[in-house]
C-alpha positions as CSV (number, residue, x, y, z in Angstrom):
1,X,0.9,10.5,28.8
2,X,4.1,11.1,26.1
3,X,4.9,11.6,22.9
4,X,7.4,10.9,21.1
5,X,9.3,13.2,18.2
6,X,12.1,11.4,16.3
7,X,14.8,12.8,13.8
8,X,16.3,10.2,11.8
9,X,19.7,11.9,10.5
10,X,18.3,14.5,8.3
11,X,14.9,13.3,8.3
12,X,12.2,14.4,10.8
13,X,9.8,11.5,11.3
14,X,6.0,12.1,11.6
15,X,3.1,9.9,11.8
16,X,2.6,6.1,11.2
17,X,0.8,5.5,7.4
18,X,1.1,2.5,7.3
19,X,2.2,-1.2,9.3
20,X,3.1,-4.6,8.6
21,X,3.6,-7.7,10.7
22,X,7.8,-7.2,10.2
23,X,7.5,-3.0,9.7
24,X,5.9,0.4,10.0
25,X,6.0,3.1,7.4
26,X,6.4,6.7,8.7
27,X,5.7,10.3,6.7
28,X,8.7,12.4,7.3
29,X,10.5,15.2,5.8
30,X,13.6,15.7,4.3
31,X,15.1,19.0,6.3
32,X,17.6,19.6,4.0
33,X,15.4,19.7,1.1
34,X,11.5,20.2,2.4
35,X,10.4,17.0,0.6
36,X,8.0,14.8,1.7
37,X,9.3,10.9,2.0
38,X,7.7,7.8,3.3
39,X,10.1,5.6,5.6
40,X,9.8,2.1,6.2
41,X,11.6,1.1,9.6
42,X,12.1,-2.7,10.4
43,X,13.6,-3.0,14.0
44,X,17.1,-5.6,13.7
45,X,16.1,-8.2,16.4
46,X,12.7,-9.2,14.8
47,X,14.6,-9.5,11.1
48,X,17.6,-11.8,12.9
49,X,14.9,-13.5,14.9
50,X,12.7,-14.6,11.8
51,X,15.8,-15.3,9.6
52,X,14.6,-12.7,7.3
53,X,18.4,-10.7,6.7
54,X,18.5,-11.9,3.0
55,X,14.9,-11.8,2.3
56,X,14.8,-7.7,3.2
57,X,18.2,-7.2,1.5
58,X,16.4,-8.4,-1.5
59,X,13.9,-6.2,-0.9
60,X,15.6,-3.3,-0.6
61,X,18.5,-4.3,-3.1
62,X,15.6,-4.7,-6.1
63,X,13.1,-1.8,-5.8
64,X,16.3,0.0,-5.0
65,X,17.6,-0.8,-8.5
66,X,13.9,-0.3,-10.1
67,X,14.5,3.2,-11.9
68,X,10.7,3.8,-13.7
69,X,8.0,6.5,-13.9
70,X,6.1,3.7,-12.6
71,X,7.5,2.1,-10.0
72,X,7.8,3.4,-6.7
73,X,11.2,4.8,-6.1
74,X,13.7,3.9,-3.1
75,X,16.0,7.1,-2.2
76,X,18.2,5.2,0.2
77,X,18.6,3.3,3.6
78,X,20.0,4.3,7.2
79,X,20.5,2.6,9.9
80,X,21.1,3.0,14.0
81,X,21.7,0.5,16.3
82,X,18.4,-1.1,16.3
83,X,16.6,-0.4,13.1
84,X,16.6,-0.3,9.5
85,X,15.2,2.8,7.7
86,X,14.3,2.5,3.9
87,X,13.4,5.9,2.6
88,X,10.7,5.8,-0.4
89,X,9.0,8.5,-2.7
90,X,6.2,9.4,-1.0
91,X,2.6,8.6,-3.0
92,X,0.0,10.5,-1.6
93,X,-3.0,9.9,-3.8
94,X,-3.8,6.5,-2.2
95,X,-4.3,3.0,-3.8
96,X,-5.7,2.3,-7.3
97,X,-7.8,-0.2,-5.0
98,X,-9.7,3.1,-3.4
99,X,-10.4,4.4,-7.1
100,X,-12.2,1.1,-8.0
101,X,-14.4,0.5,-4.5
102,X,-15.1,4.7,-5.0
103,X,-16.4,4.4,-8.6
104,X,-17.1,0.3,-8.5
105,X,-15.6,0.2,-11.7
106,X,-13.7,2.4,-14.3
107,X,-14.4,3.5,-17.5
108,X,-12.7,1.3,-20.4
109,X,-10.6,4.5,-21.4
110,X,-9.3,5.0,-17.6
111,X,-8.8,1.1,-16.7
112,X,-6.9,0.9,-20.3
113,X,-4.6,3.9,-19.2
114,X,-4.2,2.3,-16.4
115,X,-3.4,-1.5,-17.7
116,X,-1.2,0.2,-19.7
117,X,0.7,1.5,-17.4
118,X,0.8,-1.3,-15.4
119,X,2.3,-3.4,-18.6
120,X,4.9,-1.1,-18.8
121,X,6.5,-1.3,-15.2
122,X,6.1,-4.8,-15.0
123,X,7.9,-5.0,-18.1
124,X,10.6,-3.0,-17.3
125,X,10.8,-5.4,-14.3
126,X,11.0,-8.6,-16.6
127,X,13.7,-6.8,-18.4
128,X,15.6,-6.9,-15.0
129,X,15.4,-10.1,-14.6
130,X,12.5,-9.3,-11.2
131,X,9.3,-10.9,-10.8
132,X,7.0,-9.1,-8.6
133,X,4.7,-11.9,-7.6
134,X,2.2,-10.1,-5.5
135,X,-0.1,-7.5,-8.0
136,X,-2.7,-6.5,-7.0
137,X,-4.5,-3.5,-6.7
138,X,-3.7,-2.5,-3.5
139,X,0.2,-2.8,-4.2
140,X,-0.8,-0.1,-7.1
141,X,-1.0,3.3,-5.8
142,X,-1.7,6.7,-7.4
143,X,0.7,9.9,-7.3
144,X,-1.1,13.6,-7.0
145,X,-1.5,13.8,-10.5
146,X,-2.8,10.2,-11.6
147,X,-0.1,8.4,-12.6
148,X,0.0,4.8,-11.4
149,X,3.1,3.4,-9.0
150,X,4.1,-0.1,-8.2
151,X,5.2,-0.8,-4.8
152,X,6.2,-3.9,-2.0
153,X,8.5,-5.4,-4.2
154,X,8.6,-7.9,-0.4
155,X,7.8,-11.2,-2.5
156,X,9.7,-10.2,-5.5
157,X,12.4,-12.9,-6.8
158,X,15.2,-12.8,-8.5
159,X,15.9,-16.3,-9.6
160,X,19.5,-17.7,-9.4
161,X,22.0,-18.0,-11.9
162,X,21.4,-20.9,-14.1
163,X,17.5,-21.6,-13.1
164,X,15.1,-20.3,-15.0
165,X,12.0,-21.6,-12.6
166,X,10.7,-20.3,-9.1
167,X,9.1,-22.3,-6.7
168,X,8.1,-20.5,-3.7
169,X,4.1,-20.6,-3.2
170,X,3.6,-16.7,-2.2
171,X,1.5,-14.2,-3.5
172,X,-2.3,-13.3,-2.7
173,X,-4.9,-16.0,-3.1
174,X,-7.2,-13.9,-5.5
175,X,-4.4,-12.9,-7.7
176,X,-2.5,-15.9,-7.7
177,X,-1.7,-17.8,-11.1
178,X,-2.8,-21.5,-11.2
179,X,0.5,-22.9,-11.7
180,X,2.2,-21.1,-8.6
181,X,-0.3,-23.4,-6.5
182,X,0.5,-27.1,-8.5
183,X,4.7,-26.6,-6.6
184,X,6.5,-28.1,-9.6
185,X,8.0,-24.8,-10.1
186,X,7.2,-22.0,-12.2
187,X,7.4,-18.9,-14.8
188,X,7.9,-15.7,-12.8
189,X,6.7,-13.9,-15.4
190,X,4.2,-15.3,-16.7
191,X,3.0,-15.9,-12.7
192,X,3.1,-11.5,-13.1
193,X,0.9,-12.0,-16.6
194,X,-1.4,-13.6,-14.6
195,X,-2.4,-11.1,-11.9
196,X,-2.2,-8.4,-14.7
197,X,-5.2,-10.1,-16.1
198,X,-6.8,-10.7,-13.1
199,X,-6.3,-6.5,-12.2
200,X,-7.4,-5.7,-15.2
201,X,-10.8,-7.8,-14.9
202,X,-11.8,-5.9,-11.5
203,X,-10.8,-2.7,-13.1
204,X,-13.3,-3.2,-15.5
205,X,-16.1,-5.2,-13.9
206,X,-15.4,-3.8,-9.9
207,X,-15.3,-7.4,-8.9
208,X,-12.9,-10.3,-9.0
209,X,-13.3,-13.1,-11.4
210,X,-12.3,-15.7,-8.4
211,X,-14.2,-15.7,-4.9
212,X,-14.9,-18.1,-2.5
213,X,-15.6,-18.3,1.0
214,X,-13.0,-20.9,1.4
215,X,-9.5,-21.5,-0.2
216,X,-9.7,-25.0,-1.6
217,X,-13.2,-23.5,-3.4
218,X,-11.1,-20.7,-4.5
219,X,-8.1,-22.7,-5.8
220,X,-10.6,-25.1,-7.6
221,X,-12.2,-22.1,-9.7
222,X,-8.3,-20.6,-10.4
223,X,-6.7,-23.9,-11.8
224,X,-9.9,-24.2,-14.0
225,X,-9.5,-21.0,-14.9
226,X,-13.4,-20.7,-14.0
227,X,-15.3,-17.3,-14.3
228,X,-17.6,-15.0,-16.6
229,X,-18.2,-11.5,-17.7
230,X,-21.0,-8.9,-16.8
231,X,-22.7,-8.6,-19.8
232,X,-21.4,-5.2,-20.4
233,X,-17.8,-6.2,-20.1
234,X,-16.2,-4.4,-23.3
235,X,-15.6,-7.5,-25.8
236,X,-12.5,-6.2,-27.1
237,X,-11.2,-6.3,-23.3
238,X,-12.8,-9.7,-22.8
239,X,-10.4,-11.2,-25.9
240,X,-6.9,-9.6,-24.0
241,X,-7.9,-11.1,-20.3
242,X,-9.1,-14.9,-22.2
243,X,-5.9,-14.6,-23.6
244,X,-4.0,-13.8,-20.2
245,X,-6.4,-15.7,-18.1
246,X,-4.8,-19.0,-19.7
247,X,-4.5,-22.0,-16.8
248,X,-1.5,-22.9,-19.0
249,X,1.4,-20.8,-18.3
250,X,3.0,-22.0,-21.8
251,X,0.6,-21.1,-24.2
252,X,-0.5,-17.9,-22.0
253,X,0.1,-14.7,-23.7
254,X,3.3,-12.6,-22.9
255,X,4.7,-9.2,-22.0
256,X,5.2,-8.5,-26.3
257,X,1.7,-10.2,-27.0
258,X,-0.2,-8.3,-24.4
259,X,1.5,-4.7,-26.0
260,X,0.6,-5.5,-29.6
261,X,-3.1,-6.6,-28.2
262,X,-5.4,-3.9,-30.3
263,X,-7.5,-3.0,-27.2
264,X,-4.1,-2.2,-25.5
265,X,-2.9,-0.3,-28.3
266,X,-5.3,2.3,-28.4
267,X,-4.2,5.7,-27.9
268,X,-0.8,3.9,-26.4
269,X,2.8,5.6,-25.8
270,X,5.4,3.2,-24.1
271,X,7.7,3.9,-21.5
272,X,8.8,0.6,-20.3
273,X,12.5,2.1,-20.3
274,X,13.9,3.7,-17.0
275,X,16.9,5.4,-16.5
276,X,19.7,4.1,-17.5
277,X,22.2,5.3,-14.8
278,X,23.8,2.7,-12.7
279,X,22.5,2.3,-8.9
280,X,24.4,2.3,-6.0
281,X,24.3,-0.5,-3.3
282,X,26.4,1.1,-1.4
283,X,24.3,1.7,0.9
284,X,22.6,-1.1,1.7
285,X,25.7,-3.2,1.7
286,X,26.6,-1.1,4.4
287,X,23.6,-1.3,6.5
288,X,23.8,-5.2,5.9
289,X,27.1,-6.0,6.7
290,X,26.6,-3.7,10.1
291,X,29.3,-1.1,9.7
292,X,29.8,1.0,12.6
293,X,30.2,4.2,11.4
294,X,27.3,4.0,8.6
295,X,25.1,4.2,11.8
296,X,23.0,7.4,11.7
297,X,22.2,9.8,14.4
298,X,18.7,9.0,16.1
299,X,17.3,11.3,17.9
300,X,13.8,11.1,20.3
301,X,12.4,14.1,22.1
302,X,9.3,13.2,25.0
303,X,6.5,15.4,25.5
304,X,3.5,15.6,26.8
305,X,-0.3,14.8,25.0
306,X,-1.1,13.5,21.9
307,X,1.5,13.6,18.4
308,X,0.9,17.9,17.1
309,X,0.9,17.2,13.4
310,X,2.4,20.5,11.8
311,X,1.5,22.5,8.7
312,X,3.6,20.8,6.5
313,X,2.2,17.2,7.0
314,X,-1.4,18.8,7.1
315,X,-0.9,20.2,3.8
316,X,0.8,17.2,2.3
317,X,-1.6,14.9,3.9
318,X,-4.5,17.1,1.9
319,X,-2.4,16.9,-1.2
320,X,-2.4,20.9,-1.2
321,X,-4.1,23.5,0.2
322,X,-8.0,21.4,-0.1
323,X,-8.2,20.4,3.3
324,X,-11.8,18.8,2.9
325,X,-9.6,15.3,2.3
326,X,-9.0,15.5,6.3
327,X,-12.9,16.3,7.0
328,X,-13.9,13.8,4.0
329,X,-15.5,10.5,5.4
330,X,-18.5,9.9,3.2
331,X,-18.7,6.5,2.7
332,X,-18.6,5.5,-0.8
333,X,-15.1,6.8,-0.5
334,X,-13.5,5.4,2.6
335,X,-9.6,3.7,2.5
336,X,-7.4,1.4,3.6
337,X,-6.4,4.4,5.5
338,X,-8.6,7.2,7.0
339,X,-9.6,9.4,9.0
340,X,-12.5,11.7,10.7
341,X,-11.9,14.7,13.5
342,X,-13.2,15.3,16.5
343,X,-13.3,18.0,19.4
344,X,-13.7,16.0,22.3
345,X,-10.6,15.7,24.2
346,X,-8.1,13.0,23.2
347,X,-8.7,11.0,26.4
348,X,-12.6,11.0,25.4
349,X,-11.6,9.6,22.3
350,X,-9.4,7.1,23.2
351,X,-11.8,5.9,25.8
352,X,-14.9,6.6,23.4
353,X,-13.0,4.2,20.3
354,X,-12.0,1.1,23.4
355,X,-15.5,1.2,24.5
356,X,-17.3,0.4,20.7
357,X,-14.8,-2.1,20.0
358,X,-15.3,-3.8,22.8
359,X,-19.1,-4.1,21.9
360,X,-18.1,-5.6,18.5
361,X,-15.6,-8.0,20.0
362,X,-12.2,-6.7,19.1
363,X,-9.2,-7.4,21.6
364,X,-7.5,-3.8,22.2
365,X,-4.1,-2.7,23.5
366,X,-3.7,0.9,23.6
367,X,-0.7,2.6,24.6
368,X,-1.0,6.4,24.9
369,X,-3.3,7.7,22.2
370,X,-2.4,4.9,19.8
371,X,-5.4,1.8,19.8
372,X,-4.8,-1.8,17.8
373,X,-8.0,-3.7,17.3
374,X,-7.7,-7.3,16.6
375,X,-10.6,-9.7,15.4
376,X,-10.3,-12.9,13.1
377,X,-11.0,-12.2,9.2
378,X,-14.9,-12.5,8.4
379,X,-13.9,-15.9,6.3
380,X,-11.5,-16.9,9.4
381,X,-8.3,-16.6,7.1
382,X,-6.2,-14.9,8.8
383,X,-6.2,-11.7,11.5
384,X,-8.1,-8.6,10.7
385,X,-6.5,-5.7,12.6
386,X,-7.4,-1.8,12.5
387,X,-4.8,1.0,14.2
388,X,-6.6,4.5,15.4
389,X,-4.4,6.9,16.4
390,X,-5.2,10.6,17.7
391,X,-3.3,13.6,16.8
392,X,-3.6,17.0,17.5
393,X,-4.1,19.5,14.6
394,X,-5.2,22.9,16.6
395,X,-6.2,24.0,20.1
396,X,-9.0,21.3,20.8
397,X,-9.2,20.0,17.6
398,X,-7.8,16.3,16.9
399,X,-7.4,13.9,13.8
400,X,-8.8,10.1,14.7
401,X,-6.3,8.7,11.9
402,X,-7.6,5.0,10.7
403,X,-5.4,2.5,8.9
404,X,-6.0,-1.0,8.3
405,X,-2.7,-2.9,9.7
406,X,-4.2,-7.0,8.6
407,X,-7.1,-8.2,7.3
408,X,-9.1,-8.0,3.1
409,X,-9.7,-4.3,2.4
410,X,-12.9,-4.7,1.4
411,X,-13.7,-6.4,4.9
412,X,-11.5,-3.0,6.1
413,X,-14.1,-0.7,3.7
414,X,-17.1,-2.5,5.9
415,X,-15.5,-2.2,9.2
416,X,-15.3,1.3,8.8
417,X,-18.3,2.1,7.8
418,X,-20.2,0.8,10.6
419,X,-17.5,1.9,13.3
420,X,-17.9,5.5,12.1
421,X,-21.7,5.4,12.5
422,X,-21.1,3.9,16.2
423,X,-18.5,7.1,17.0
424,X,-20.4,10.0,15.5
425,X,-21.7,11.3,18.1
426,X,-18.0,12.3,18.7
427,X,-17.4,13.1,14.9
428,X,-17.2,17.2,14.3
429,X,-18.7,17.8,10.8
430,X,-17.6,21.3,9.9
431,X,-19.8,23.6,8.2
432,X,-19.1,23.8,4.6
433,X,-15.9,26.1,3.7
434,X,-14.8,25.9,6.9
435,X,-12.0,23.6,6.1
436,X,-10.3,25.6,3.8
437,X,-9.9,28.7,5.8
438,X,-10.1,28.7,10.1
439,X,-8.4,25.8,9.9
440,X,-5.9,26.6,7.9
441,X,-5.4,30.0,9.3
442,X,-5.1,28.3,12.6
443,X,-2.5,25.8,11.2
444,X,-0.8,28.4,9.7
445,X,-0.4,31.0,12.7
């Protein structure tokens, strides 16, 4: 078996965090500076071959120009022969999504602080003349300390000079405003409004306001604007979201109505304003139009066994020097993405993870110490796929790494769950305190 290492100019490229059906996103490391970035690579064929040049230009053009405290920020983009490399600020306190399946619901002061947040990125958005169309909570991830970050600005628009209505169906079924579904075009903005609202609700209740089984059920209860409280629901709360939760776009409440809301008020400090500073497009002008000598150096180094993941992604994977969060896989706290350690040897676990997926009916393709399960979606919309992938973090001591790759989370939060209970016979648990010292001595040696 081979690995493969891979230095992307100045950046050294580490393991996958993340994957899409048109891209993967990598950890790496800046080399010149020692900081931790997230890279999203999209190979050139598969973009020409789905038509998709000006649709990922977008992409890259608006959250490159998105300068906020809370929005994801894009440092740049590099590209080689064959691939596109977008380097992001790299989030490492997971998805607000996580927060709410760990807890089942926030308290009114934390989802507030939250909402609030929220308001004020998508504001700042608005201002720019970008529509997100795709909140959700899962697009909402957390930094170390907290503080809430947009990202996948993939289905964002900016609509053309002179038309002031969209009137591209997109977005997620769950979150999706009523009007976005009728095609007679549509307010980005208040389309945004609309999955505030709907965020805000399973912030607050740990549920969403519209579920079905089945998508025309679904659509029926969101153009009726049909759903209920828990009894508990905080009624100052309930007043902002009837107000949001408006089937009519026109008379819904706005960006300014929603800010001087006296639930939203409380204890609030704006900071819808970014920087300033103008933004370069240099850049991505430059990877677009295919100049030759913008091409960065790619370099890939084979070698034998599974990926060695080394200190410094250890530690920045534990978000300091806490590595429980690598031995941490109780279940009222898994992810979209994680992940449990073993000492059998990678081969054993390879084989170990194709043999229990073939008892639950998953197709598998594995290719070195890498496995992709594929299975239809519990309510048959869709694929529901899961990547494993082993890495080796000491002498005889490997990392089974778990991401969801397709599929609803919460059908990911289930999977996981019962695929765990199936492998732990090959699951080390490590007696307690042991993850913050042999290990890390080991690491560190």
């Amino acid at each position: 078996m081979k690995r493969v290492t891979k230095k992307v100019g100045k950046y050294e490229i580490g393991r996958t965090i993340g994957e899409g059906t048109f891209a993967k996103v990598k950890f790496a490391k800046n080399t010149e500076t020692d900081e931790a970035v997230a890279i999203k690579v999209l190979a050139k064929s598969t973009i020409l071959k789905h038509k998709m040049v000006d649709q990922i230009k977008r992409e890259i053009s608006i959250t490159k120009m998105m300068r906020h405290p809370n929005i994801v920020r894009l440092h740049e983009v590099l590209s080689s022969h064959t691939k596109i490399y977008i380097i992001l600020e790299f989030i490492n306190g997971g998805e607000l999504f996580d927060r709410i399946v760990h807890k089942g619901k926030l308290s009114e002061k934390e989802a507030r602080e939250y909402f609030q947040q929220l308001i004020d990125a998508v504001a700042y958005c608005h201002e720019k003349g970008v529509y997100h169309r795709d909140l959700k909570p899962e697009n909402l991830l957390l930094d170390s300390e907290g503080k809430l970050k947009v990202s996948d600005f993939g289905l964002s628009a900016l609509p053309q000079q002179g038309v002031e209505l969209l009137y591209t169906t997109c977005g997620t079924p769950n979150y999706i405003a009523p009007e976005v579904l009728r095609n007679n075009g549509y307010d980005g903005g208040a389309a945004d409004i609309w999955s505030c609202g709907v965020i805000l609700y399973v912030i607050l209740a740990g549920y969403l306001p519209f579920e079905e089984s089945d998508l025309p059920s679904l659509y029926k209860k969101v153009n009726a604007a049909e759903f209920s409280y828990p009894f508990w629901f905080p009624d100052n709360a309930k007043s902002l979201i009837n107000r949001i939760l408006d089937p009519n776009p026109k008379t819904r409440i706005g960006i300014d109505g929603v800010k001087k809301h006296p639930w939203f008020q409380i204890n609030y400090t704006s900071i819808s304003h970014g920087e300033d500073s103008d933004v370069s497009l240099d850049d991505v002008h430059a990877v677009f139009n295919g100049i030759e000598d913008q091409y960065v150096t790619e370099k890939s180094e084979e070698k034998t066994g599974p990926l060695l993941m080394n200190a410094f992604e250890m530690i920045t994977l534990a978000q300091g020097l806490n590595l429980s969060a690598l031995f941490d896989r109780h279940q009222d706290r898994v992810k979209r993405q994680t992940r449990f350690v073993s000492r059998k040897p990678a081969k054993d676990i390879i084989s170990t993870i194709e043999v229990v997926a073939e008892l639950l009916g998953f197709k598998i393709q594995t290719h070195g110490y890498k496995t992709r399960l594929e299975g239809a979606s519990v309510n048959r919309v869709g694929q529901f796929a899961v990547v494993l992938e082993v890495f080796e973090v000491a002498a005889s001591l490997f990392m089974v790494d778990v991401r969801k790759a397709a599929g609803d989370t919460l059908e990911y939060h289930k999977f996981y769950k019962n695929f765990c209970n199936k492998l732990d016979h090959i699951i080390w648990k490590p007696k307690q305190g042991m993850e913050n010292s042999s290990l890390l001595r080991t690491m560190t040696c």
